[in-house]
VOMAR-969123 format. One record per atom (N, C-alpha, C): residue number from 0; x, y, z; atom name. Coordinates in Angstrom, 1 decimal, padded with zeros to 4 digits. Example, Ala and Ser with C-alpha at 12.3 -4.5 7.8 and 13.67 -1.06 7.14 Angstrom:
VOMAR-969123
+-----+--------+--------+--------+------+
!  nr !      X !      Y !      Z ! atom !
+-----+--------+--------+--------+------+
!   0 !  013.2 ! -005.7 !  007.8 !    N !
!   0 !  012.3 ! -004.5 !  007.8 !   CA !
!   0 !  013.2 ! -003.3 !  007.8 !    C !
!   1 !  012.8 ! -002.2 !  007.1 !    N !
!   1 !  013.7 ! -001.1 !  007.1 !   CA !
!   1 !  012.9 !  000.0 !  007.9 !    C !
+-----+--------+--------+--------+------+
//
This chain:
VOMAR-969123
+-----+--------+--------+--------+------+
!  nr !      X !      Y !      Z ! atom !
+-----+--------+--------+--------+------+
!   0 !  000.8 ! -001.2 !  000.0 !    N !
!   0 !  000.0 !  000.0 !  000.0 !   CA !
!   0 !  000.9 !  001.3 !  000.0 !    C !
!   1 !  001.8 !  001.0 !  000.2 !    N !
!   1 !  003.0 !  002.6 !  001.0 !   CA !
!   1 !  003.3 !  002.7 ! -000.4 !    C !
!   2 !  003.7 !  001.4 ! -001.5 !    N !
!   2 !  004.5 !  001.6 ! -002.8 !   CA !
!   2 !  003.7 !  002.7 ! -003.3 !    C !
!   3 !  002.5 !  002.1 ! -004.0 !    N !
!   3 !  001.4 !  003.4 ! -004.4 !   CA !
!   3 !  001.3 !  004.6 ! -004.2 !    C !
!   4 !  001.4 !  004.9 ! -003.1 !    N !
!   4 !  001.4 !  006.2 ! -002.3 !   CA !
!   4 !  002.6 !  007.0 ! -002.7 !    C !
!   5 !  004.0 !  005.7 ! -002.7 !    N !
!   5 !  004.9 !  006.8 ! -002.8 !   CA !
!   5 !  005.4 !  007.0 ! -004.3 !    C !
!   6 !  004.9 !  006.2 ! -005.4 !    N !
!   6 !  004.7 !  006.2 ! -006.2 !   CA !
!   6 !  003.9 !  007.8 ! -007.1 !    C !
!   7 !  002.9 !  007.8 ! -006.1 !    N !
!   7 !  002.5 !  009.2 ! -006.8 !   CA !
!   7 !  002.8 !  010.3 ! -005.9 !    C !
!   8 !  003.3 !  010.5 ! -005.1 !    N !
!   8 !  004.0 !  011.6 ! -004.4 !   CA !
!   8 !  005.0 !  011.7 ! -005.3 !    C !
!   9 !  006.2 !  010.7 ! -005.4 !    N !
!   9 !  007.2 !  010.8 ! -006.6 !   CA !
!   9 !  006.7 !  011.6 ! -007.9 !    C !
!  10 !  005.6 !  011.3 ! -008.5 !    N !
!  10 !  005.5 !  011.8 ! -010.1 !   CA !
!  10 !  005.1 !  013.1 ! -009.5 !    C !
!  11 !  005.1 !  013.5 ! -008.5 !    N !
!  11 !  004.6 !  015.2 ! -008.3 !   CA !
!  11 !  006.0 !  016.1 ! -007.6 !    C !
!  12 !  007.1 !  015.5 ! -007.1 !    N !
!  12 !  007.9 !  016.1 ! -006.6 !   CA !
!  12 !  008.8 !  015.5 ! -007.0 !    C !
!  13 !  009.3 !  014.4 ! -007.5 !    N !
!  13 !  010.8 !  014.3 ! -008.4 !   CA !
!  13 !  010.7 !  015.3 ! -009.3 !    C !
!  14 !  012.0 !  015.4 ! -009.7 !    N !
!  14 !  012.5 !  016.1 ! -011.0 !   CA !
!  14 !  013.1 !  015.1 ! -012.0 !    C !
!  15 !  012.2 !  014.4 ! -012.6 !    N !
!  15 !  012.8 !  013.6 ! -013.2 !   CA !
!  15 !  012.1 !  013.4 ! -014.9 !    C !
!  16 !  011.3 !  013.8 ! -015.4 !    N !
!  16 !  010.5 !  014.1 ! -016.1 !   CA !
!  16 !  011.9 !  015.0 ! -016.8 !    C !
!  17 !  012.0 !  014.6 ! -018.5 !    N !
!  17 !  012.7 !  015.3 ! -019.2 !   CA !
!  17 !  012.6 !  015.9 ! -019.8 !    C !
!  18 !  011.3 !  015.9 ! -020.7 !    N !
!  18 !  010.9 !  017.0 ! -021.4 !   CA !
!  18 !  010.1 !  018.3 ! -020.7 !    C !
!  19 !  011.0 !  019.1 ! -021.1 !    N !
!  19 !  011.3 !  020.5 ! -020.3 !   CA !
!  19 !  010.6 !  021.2 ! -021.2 !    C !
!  20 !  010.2 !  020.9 ! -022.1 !    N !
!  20 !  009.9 !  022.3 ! -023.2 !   CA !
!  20 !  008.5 !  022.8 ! -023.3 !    C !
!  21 !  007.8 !  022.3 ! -021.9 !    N !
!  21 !  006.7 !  023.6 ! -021.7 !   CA !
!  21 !  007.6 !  025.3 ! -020.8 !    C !
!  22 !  008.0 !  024.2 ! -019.6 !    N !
!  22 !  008.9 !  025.5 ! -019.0 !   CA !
!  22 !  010.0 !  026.2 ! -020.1 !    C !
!  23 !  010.4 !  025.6 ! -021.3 !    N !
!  23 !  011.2 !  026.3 ! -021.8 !   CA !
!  23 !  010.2 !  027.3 ! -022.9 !    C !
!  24 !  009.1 !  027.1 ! -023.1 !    N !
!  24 !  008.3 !  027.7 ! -023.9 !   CA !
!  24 !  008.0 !  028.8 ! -023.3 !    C !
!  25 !  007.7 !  028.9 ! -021.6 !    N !
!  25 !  007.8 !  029.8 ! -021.1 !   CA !
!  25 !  008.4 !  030.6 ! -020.7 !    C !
!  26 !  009.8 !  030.7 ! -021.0 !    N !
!  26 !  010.9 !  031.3 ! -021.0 !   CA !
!  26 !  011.8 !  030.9 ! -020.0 !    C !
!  27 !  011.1 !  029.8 ! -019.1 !    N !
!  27 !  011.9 !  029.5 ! -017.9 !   CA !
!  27 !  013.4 !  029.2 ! -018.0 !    C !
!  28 !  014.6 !  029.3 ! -017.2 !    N !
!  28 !  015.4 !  029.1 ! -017.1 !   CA !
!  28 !  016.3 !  028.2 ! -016.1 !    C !
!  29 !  017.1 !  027.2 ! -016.4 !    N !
!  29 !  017.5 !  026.7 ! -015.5 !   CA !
!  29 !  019.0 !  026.2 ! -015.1 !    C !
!  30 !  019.4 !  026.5 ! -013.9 !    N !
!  30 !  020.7 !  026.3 ! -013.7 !   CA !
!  30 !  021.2 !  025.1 ! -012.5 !    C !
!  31 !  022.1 !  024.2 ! -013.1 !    N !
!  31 !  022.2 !  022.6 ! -012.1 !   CA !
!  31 !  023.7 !  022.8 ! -012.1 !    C !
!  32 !  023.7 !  023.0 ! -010.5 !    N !
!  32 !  024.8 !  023.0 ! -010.2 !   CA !
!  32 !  025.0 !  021.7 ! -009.2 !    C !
!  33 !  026.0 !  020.6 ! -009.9 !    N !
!  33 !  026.9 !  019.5 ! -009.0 !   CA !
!  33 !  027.8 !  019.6 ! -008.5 !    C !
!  34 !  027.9 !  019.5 ! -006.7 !    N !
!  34 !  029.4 !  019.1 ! -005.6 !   CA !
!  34 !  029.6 !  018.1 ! -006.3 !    C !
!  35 !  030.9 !  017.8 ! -006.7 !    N !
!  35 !  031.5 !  016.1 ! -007.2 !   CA !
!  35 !  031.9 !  015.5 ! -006.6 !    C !
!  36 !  032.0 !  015.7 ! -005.2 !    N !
!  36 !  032.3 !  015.0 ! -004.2 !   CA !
!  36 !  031.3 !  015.1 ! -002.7 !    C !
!  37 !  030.1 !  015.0 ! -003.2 !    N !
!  37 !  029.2 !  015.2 ! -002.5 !   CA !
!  37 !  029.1 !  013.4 ! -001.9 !    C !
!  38 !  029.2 !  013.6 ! -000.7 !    N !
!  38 !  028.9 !  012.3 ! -000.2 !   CA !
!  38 !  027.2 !  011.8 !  000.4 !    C !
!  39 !  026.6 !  012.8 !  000.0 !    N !
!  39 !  024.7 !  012.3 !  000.6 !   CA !
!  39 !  024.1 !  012.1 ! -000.6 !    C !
!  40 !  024.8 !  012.6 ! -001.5 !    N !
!  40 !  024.1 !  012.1 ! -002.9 !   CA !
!  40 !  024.8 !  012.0 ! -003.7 !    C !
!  41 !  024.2 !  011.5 ! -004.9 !    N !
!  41 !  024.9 !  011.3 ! -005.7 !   CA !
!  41 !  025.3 !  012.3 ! -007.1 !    C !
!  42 !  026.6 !  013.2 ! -007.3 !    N !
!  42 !  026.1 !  013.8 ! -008.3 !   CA !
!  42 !  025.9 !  013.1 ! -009.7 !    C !
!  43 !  026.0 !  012.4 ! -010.4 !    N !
!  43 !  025.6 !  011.8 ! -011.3 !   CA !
!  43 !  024.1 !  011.6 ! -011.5 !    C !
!  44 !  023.3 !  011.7 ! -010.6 !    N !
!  44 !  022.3 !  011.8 ! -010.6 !   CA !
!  44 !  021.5 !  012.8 ! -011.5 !    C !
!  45 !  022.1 !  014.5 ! -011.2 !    N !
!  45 !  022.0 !  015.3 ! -011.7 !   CA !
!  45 !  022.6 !  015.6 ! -012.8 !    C !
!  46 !  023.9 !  014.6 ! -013.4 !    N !
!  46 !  024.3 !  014.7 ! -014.8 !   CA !
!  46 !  023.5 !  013.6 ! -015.4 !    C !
!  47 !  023.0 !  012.7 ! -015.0 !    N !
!  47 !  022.3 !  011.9 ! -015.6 !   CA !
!  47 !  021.1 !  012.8 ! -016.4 !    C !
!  48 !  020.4 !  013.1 ! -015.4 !    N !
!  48 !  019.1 !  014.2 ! -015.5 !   CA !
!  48 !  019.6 !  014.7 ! -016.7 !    C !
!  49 !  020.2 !  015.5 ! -016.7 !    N !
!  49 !  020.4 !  017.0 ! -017.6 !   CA !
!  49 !  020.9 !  015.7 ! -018.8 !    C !
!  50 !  021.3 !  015.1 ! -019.1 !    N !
!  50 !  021.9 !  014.3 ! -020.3 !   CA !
!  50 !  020.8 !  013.7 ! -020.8 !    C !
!  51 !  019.4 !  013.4 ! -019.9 !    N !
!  51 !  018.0 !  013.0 ! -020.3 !   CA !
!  51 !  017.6 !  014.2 ! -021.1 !    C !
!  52 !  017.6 !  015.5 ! -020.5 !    N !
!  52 !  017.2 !  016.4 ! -020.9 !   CA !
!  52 !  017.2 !  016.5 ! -022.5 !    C !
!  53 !  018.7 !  017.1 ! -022.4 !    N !
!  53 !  019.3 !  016.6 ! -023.3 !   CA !
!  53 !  018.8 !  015.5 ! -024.9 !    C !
!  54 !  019.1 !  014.8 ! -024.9 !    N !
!  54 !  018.3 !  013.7 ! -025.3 !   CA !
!  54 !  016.9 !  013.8 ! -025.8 !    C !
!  55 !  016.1 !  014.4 ! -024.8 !    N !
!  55 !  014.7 !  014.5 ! -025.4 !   CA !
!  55 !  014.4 !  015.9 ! -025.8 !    C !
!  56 !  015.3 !  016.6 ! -025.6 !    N !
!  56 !  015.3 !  018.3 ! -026.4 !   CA !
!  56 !  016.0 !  018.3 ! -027.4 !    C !
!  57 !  017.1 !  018.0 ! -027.2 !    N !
!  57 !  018.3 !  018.0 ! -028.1 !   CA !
!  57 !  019.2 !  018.8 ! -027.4 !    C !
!  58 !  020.7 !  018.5 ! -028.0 !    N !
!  58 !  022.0 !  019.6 ! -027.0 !   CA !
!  58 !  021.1 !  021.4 ! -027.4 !    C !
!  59 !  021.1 !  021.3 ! -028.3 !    N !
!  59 !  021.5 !  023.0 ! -029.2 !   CA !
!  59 !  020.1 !  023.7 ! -028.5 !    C !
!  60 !  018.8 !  022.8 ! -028.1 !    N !
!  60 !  017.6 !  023.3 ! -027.4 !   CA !
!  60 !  017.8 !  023.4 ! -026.5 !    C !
!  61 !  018.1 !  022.5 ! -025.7 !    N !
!  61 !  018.6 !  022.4 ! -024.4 !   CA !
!  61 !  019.4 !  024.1 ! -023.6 !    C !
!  62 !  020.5 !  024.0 ! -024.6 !    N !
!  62 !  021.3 !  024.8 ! -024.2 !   CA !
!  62 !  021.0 !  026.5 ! -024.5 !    C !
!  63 !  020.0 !  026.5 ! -025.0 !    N !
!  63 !  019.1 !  027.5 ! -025.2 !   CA !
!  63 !  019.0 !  028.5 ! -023.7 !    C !
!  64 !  018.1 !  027.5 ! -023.0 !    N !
!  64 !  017.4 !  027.6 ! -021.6 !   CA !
!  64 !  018.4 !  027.0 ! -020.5 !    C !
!  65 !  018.7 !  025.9 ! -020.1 !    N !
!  65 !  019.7 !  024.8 ! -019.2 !   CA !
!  65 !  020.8 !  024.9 ! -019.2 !    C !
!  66 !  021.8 !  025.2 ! -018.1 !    N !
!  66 !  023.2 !  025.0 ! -017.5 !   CA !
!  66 !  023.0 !  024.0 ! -016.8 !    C !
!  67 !  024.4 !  023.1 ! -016.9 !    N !
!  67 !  024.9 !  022.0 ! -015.9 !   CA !
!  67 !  026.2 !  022.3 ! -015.8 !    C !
!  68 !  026.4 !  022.8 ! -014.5 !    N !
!  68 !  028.0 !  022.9 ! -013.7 !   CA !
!  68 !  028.3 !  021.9 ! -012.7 !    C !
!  69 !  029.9 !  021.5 ! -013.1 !    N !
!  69 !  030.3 !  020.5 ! -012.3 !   CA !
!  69 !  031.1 !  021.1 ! -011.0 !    C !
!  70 !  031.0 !  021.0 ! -009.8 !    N !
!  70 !  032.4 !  021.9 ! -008.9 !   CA !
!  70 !  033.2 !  020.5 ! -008.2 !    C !
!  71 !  034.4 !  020.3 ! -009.1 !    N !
!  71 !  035.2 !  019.3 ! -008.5 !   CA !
!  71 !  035.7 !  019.6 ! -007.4 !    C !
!  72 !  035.9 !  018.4 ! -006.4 !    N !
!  72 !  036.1 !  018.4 ! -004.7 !   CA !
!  72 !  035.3 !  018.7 ! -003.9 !    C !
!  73 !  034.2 !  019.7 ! -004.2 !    N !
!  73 !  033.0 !  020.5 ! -003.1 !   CA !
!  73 !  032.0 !  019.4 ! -002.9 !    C !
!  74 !  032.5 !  019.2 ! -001.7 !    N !
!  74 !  031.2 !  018.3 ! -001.1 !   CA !
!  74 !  030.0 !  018.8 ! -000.9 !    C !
!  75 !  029.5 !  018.1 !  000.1 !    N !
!  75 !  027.6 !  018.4 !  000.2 !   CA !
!  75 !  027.3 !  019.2 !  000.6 !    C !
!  76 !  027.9 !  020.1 !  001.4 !    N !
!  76 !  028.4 !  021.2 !  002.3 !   CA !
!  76 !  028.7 !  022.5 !  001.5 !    C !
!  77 !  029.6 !  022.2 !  000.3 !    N !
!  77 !  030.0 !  022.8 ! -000.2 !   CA !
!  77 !  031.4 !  023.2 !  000.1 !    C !
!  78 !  032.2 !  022.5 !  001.1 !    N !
!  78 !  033.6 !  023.0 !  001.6 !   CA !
!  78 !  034.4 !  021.6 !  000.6 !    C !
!  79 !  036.1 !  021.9 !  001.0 !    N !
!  79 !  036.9 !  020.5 !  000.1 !   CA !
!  79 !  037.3 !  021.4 ! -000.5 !    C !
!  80 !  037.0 !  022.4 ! -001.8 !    N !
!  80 !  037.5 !  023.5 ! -002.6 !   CA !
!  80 !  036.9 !  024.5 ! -002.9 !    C !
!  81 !  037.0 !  025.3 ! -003.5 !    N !
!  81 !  036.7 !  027.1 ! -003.8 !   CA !
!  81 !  035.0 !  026.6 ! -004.6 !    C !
!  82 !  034.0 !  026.8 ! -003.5 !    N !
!  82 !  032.6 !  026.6 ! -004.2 !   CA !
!  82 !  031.5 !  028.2 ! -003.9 !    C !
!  83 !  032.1 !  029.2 ! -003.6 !    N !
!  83 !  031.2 !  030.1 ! -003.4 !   CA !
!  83 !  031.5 !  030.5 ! -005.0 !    C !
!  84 !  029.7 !  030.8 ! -005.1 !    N !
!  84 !  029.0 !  031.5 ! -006.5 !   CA !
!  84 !  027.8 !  031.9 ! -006.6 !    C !
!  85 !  027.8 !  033.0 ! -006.7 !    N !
!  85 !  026.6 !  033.6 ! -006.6 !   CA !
!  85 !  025.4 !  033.1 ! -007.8 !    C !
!  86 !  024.7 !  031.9 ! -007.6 !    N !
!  86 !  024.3 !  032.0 ! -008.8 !   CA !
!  86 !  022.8 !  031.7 ! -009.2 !    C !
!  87 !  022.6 !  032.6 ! -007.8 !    N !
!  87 !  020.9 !  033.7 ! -008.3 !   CA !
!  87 !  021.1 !  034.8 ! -008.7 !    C !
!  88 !  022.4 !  035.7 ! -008.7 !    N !
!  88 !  022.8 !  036.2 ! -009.7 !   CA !
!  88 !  022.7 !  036.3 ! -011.0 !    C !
!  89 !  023.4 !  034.8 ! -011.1 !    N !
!  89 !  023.7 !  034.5 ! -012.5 !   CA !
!  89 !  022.4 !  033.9 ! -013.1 !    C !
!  90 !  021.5 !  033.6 ! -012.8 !    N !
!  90 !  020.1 !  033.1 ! -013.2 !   CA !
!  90 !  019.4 !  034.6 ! -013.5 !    C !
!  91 !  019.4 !  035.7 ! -012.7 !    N !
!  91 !  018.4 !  036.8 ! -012.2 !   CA !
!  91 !  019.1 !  037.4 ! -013.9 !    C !
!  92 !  020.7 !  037.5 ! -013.7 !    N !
!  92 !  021.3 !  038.1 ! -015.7 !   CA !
!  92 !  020.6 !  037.1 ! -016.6 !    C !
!  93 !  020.8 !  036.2 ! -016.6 !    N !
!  93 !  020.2 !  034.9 ! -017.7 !   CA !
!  93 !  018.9 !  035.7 ! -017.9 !    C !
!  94 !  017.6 !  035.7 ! -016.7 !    N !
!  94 !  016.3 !  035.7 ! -017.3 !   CA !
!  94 !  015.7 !  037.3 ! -017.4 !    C !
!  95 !  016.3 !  038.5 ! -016.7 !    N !
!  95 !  016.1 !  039.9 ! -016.7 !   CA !
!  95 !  016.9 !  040.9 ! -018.1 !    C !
!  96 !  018.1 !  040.2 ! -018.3 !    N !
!  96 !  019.3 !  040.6 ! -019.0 !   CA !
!  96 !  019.5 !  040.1 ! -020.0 !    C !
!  97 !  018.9 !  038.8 ! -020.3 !    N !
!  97 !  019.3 !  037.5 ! -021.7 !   CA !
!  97 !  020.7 !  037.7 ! -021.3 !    C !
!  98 !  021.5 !  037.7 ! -020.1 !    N !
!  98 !  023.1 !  037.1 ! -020.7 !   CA !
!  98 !  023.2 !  035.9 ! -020.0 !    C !
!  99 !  022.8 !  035.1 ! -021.0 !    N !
!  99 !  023.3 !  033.4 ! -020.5 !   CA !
!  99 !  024.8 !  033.4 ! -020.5 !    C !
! 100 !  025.0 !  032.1 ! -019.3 !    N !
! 100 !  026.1 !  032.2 ! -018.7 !   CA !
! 100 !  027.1 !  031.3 ! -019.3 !    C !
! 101 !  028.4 !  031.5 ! -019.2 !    N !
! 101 !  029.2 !  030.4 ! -020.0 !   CA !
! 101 !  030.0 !  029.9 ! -018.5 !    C !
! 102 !  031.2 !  029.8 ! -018.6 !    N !
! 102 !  031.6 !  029.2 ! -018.0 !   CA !
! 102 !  031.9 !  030.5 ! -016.6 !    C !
! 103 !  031.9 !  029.8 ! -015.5 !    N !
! 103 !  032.0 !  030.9 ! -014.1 !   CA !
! 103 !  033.2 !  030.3 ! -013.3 !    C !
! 104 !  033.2 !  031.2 ! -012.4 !    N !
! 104 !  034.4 !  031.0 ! -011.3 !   CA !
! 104 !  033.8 !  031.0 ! -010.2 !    C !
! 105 !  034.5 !  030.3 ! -009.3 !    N !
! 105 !  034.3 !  030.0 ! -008.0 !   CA !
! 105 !  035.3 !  030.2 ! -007.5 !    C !
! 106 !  035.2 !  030.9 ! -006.4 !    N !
! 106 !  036.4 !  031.3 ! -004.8 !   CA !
! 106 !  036.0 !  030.9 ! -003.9 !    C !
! 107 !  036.8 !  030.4 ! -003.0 !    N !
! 107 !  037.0 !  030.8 ! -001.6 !   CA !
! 107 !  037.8 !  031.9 ! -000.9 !    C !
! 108 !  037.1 !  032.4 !  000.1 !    N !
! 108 !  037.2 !  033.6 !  000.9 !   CA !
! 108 !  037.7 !  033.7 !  002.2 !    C !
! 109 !  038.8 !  034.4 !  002.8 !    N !
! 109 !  039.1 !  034.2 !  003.8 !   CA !
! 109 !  037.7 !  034.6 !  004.4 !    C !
! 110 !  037.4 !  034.6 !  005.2 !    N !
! 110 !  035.5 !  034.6 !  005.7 !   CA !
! 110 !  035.4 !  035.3 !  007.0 !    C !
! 111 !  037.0 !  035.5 !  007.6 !    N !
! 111 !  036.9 !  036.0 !  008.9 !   CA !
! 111 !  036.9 !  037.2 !  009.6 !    C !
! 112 !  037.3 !  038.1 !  008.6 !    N !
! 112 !  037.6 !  039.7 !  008.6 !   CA !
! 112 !  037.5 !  040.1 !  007.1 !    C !
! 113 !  037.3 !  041.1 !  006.8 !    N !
! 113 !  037.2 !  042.0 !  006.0 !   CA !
! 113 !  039.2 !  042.1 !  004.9 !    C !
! 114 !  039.3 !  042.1 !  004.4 !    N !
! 114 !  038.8 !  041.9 !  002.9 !   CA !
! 114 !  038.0 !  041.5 !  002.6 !    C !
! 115 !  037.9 !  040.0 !  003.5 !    N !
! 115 !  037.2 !  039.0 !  002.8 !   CA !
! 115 !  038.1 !  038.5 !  001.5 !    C !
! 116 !  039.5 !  038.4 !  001.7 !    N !
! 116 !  040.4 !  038.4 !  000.4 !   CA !
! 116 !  040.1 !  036.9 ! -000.1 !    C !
! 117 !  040.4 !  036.4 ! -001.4 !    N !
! 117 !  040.2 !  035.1 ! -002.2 !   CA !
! 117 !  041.6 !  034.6 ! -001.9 !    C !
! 118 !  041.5 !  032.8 ! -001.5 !    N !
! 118 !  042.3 !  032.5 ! -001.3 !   CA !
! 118 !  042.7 !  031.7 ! -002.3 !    C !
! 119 !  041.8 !  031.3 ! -002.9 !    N !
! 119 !  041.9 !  030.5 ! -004.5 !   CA !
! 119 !  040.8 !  030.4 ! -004.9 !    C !
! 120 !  040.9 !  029.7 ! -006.5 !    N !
! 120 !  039.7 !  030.4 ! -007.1 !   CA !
! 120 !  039.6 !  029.0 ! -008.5 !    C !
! 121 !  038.8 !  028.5 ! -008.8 !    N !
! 121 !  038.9 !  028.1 ! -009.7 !   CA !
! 121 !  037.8 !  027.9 ! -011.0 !    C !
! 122 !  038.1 !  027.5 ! -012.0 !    N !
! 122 !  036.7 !  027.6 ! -013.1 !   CA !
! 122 !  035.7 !  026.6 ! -012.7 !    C !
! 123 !  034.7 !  027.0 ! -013.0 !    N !
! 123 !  033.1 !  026.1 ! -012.5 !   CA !
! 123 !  033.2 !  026.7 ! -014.0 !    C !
! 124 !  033.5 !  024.8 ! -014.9 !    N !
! 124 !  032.7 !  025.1 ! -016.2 !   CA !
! 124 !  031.5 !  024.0 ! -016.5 !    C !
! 125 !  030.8 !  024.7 ! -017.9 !    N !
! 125 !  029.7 !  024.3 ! -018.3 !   CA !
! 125 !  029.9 !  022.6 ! -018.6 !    C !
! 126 !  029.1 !  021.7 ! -018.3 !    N !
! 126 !  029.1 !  020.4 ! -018.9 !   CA !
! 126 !  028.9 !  019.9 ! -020.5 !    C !
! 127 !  029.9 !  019.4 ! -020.8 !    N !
! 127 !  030.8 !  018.5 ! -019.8 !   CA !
! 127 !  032.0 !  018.8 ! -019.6 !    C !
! 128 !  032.5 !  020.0 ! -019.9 !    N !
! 128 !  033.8 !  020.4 ! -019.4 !   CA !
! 128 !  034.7 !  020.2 ! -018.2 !    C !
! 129 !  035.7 !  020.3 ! -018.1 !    N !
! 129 !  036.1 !  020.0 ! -016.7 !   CA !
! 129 !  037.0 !  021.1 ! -016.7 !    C !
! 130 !  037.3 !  021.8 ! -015.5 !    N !
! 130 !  038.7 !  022.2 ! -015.3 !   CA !
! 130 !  039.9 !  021.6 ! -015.8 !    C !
! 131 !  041.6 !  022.0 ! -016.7 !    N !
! 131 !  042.4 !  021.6 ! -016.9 !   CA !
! 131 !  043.2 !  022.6 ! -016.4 !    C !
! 132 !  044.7 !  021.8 ! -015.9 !    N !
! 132 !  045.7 !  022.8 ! -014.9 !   CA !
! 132 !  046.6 !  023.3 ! -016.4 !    C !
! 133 !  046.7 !  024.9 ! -016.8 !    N !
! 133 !  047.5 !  024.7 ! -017.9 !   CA !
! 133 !  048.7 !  025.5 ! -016.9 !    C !
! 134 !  048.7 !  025.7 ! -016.5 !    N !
! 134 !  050.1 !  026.8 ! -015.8 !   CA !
! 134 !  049.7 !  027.9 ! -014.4 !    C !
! 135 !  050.7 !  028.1 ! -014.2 !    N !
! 135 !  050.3 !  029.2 ! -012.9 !   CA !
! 135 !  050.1 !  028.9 ! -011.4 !    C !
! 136 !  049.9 !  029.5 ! -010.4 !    N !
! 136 !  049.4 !  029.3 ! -009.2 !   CA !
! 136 !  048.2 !  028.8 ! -009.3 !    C !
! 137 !  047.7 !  027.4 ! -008.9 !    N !
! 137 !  046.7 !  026.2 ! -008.7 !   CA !
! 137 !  045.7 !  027.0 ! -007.9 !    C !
! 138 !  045.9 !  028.3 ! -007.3 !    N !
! 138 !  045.0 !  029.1 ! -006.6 !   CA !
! 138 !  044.7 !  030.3 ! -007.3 !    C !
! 139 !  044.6 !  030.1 ! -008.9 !    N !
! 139 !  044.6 !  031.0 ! -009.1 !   CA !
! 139 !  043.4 !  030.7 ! -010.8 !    C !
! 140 !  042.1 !  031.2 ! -011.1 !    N !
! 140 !  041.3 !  030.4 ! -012.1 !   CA !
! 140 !  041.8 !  030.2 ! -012.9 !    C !
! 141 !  042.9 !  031.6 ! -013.9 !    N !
! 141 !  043.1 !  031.8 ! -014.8 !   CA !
! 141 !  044.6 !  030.6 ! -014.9 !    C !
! 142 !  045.1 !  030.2 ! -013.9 !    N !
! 142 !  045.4 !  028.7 ! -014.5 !   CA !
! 142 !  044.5 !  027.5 ! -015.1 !    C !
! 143 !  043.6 !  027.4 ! -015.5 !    N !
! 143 !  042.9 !  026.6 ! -015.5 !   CA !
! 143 !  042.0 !  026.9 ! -016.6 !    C !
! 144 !  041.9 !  026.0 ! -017.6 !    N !
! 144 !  040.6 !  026.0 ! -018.8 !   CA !
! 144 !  039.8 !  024.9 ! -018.5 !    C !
! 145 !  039.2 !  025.5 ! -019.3 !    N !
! 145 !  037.5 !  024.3 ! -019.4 !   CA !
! 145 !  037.7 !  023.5 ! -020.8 !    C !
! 146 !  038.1 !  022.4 ! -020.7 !    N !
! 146 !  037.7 !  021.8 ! -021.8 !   CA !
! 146 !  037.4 !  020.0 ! -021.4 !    C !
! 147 !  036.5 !  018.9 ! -022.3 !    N !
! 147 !  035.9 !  017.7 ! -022.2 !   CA !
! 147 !  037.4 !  016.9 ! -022.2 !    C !
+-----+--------+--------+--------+------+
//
C-alpha cells in the first residue's frame, strides 16, 4: 500500500521528467549545479538528469534555456575547494538581461575579517567540461581551462 502512495508523491515532486519544453516555452530558465564530491548524494544523478534532458530536447535546445556545472572536490556542504557563486545572480542576468552564462568561477574567501580576500579560485565550467591545470598558481582560475 505505501509503494502506491509513494509512487504518486514521486510523479509530483521528483524532477525527473525530461521534457522540459513547456517550462522552456515559457521562458523558464534553468541552472544545475553538481558538488562532485558530495557524499549524501549522488552527483551523477543530476548529470544523468540533464543528459535526459538533453536527449529528449536536443544539446542545441537544451542549451538555449539549461546549464549543468560540475564543482570538483566541493562536497555536500560545499567545503573540500573554492565553491562560493553567486548563482541567483547568475540566473536573475540569464532571465532579466538574456546574458546566458558560460563558463563561471568559483572562490574561496578568507571569511573571517574584511577583505574577505580570495584564497583561491577556480573555473566552475559548463558540462561537460572540466577544469584543466594549464600553468600558474593552482589558486589562481586563470590557471585553468575548461575543456571535455
Amino acid at each position: 500500500e505505501h509503494k502506491a502512495r509513494l509512487l504518486e508523491v514521486s510523479k509530483r515532486m521528483d524532477s525527473t521528467d525530461p521534457d522540459l519544453s513547456r517550462f522552456r516555452m515559457r521562458g523558464g530558465r534553468l541552472i544545475i549545479l553538481e558538488h562532485m564530491a558530495d557524499y549524501a548524494q549522488s552527483p551523477y544523478a543530476g548529470i544523468r538528469y540533464f543528459e535526459s534532458v538533453e536527449r529528449k530536447l536536443g544539446k542545441a535546445e537544451t542549451a538555449e534555456f539549461a546549464r549543468l556545472y560540475t564543482a570538483p572536490g566541493v562536497d555536500h556542504v560545499g567545503s573540500g575547494a573554492p565553491a562560493n557563486v553567486d548563482m541567483l545572480s547568475v540566473l536573475v542576468d540569464w532571465v532579466e538581461k538574456g546574458k546566458a552564462p558560460g563558463d563561471l568561477e568559483v572562490a574561496e574567501q578568507k571569511v573571517e575579517a574584511p577583505s574577505f580576500a580570495t584564497l583561491r579560485a577556480l573555473r566552475l565550467c559548463r558540462w561537460p567540461a572540466w577544469p584543466h591545470y594549464k600553468s600558474g598558481p593552482v589558486t589562481d582560475a586563470a590557471s585553468f581551462t575548461c575543456a571535455p
